[in-house]
N, C-alpha and C positions, 0 to 999 in steps of 0.2 A: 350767646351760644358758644358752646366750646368748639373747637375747632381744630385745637393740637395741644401735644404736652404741655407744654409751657404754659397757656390759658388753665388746663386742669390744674397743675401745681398752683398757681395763683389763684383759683375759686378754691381749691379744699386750705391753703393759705390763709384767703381771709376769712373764710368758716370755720375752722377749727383753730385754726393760731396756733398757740404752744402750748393750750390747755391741759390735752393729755399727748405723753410722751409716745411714738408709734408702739412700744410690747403691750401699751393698756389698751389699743385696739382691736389687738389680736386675743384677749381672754377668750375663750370660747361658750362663756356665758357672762351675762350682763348683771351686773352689781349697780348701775347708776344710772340714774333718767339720760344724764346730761351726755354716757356714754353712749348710752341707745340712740341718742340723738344725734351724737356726731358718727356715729356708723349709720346712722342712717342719711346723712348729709352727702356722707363718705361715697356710699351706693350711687344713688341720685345722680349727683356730680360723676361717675363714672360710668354710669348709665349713658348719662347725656353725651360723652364724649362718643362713646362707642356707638351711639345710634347717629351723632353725625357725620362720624367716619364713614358709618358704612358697615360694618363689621359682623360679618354674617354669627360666626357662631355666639362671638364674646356678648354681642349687641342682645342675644337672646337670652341668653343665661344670664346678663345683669337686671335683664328684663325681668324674668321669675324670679329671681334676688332681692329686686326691689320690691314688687307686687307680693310679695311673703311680708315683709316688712313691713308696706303698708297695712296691709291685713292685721298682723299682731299689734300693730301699737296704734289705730287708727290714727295717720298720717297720711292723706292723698293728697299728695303736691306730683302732679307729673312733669316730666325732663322738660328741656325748655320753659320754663316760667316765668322763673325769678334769674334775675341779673346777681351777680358775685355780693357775697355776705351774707347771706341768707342766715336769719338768728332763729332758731324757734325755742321758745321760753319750755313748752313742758308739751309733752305729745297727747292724744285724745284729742277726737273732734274735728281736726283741721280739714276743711275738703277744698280745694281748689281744682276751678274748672281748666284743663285742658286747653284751651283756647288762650287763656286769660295772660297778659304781659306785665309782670311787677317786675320795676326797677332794681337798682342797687341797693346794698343795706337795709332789707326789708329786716325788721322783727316781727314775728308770731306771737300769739299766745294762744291757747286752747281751746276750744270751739270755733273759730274764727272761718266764717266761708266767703268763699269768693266764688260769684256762680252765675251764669249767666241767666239772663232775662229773656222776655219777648224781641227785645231789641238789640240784643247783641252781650259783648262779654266786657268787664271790665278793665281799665289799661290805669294801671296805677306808677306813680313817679317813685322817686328814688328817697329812701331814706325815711319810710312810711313809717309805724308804729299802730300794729293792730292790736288794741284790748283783749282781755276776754268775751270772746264771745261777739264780738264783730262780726258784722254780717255786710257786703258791698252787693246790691243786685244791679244786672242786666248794664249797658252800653255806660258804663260812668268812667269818669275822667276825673282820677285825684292829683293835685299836683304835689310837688317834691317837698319832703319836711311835713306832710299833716300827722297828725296825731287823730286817731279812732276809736275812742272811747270804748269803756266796756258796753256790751249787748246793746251798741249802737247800728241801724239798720241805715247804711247808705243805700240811696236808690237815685240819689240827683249828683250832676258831676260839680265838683268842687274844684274850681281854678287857683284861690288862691295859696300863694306858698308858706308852710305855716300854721296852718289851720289846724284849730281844736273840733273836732267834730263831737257829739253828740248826742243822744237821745234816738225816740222813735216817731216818725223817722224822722234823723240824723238834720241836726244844724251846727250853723257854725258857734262857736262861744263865745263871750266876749272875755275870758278869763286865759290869757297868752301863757302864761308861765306858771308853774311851781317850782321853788326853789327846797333846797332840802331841807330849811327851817320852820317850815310847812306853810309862809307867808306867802298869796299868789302877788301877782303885780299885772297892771291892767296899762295897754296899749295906750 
């Protein structure tokens, strides 16, 4: 949660980096995924700050700023979610539930839902990596460092750290790594 300046400068920090330099934020129309995506990171992240403040008018207006945004580029990640880094690959599709608590250094990619179940909402660890098209249902528990395959459907909680998830529905693999030679290597 943000809580003051210093925390915001350090979440849009590790979101955005040095990628694009502050006048390529302000274009007043969007040339590039990757742009739309870090104004929309940009938003969020100052959404959240302002709704934990308190801040009557600002807190409302980032509010309608943000829900435009999600609208136009289907992106629904609401304030409070995800912990600092948040990467998302390409927008479309993404829907996460409200409730739901992901770690640090999460990566997206597109279609990816996080939604709750009969039983409850999702609490995912730090440093996840969602495929295409990943899907996490109802009260599960991933821990830090898995990896989630594409149009993989988790519905059970995964404790260990590390983990290659998937399939339908979703297990563990016994294939740890790929290297960029394309050779795997096995635990």
């Amino acid at each position: 949660m943000i809580n003051n300046k210093a925390e915001l400068k350090e979440y849009l920090k590790a979101e955005t980096g040095d990628f694009h330099p502050k006048a390529m934020l302000r274009i007043p129309f969007d040339l590039y995924e990757q742009q739309v995506i870090h104004k929309y990171l940009r938003i969020l992240r100052i959404t959240e700050y302002h709704i934990n403040k308190n801040h009557k008018f600002r807190k409302w207006y980032y509010v309608f700023r943000l829900k435009r945004k999600q609208l136009r580029y289907g992106v629904h990640i609401p304030p409070n979610c995800f912990g600092k880094g948040l990467s998302i690959a390409h927008t479309g599709g993404i829907l996460v539930n409200g409730d739901c608590r992901v770690g640090e250094y999460c990566r997206i990619h597109s279609g990816v839902k996080l939604v709750a179940g009969a039983n409850g909402v999702p609490c995912i660890g730090n440093h996840v990596y969602f495929g295409v098209g990943s899907c996490v249902i109802g009260n599960v528990k991933i821990a830090d460092g898995c990896t989630i395959g594409a149009n993989a459907v988790v519905c059970k909680s995964f404790e260990h750290q590390g983990a290659v998830l998937v399939g339908v529905p979703a297990k563990e693999s016994k294939i740890k790594e790929c290297t960029w030679d394309g050779k795997t290597h096995e635990d």
